[in-house]
C-alpha positions in Angstrom: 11.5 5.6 10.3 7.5 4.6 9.6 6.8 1.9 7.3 5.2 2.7 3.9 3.7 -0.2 1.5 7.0 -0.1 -0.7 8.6 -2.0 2.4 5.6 -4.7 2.5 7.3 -8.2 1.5 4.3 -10.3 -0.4 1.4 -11.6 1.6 2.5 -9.0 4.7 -0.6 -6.7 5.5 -0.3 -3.6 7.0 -2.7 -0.7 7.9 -2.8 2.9 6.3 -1.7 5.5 8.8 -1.0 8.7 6.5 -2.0 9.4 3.1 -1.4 13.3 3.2 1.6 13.2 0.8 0.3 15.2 -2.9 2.5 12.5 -4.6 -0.6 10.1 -4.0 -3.2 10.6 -6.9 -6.8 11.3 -6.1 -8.0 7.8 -7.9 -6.2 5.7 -5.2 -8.1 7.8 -2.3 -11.5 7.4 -4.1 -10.5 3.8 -4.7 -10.0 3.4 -0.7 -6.4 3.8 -0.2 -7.2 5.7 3.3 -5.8 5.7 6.6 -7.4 3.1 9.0 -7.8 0.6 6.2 -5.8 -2.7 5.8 -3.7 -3.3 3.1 -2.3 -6.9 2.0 0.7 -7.1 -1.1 -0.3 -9.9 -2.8 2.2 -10.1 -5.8 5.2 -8.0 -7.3 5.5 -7.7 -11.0 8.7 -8.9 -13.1 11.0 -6.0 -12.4 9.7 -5.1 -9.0 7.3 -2.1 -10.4 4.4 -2.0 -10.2 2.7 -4.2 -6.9 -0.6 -5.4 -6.6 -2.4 -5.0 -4.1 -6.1 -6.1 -1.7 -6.7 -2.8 -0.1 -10.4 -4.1 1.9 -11.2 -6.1 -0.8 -10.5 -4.4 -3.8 -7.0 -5.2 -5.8 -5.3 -2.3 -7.2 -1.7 -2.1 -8.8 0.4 0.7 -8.1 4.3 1.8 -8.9 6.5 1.9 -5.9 7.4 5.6 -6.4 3.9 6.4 -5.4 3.9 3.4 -2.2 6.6 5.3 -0.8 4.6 8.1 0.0 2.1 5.9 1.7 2.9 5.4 5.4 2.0 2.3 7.0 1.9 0.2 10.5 2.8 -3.5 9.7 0.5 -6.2 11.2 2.2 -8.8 13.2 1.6 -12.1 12.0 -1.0 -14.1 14.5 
């Protein structure tokens, strides 16, 4: 089973495989949720929903039913 950025623990980065899934909005494309790009959760709100996250710089919150449908390859950490 493939990673998606709902499974990211905080301050574990990752890197955007697949986006293709028509749960994911258009806004989070535009706002460079893409495959190829690394991805960083940098905190969790109160009840677990929604993350934040540094997607190349840019911090974006999003709820976990739409991280699910983003696929991920977890970055070992150096």
């Amino acid at each position: 089973m493939q990673d998606t950025l709902a499974n990211l623990k905080r301050g574990e980065k990752g890197i955007i495989t697949d986006v293709s899934s028509t749960e994911i909005p258009l806004k989070l494309l535009e706002m460079g949720c893409l495959p190829g790009n690394e991805v960083e959760l940098v905190q969790v709100a109160h009840h677990a929903d929604p993350i934040y996250l540094n997607i190349n710089g840019s911090h974006l919150a999003i709820r976990k039913e739409t991280a699910v449908h983003i696929l991920i390859e977890k970055v070992l950490h150096e």
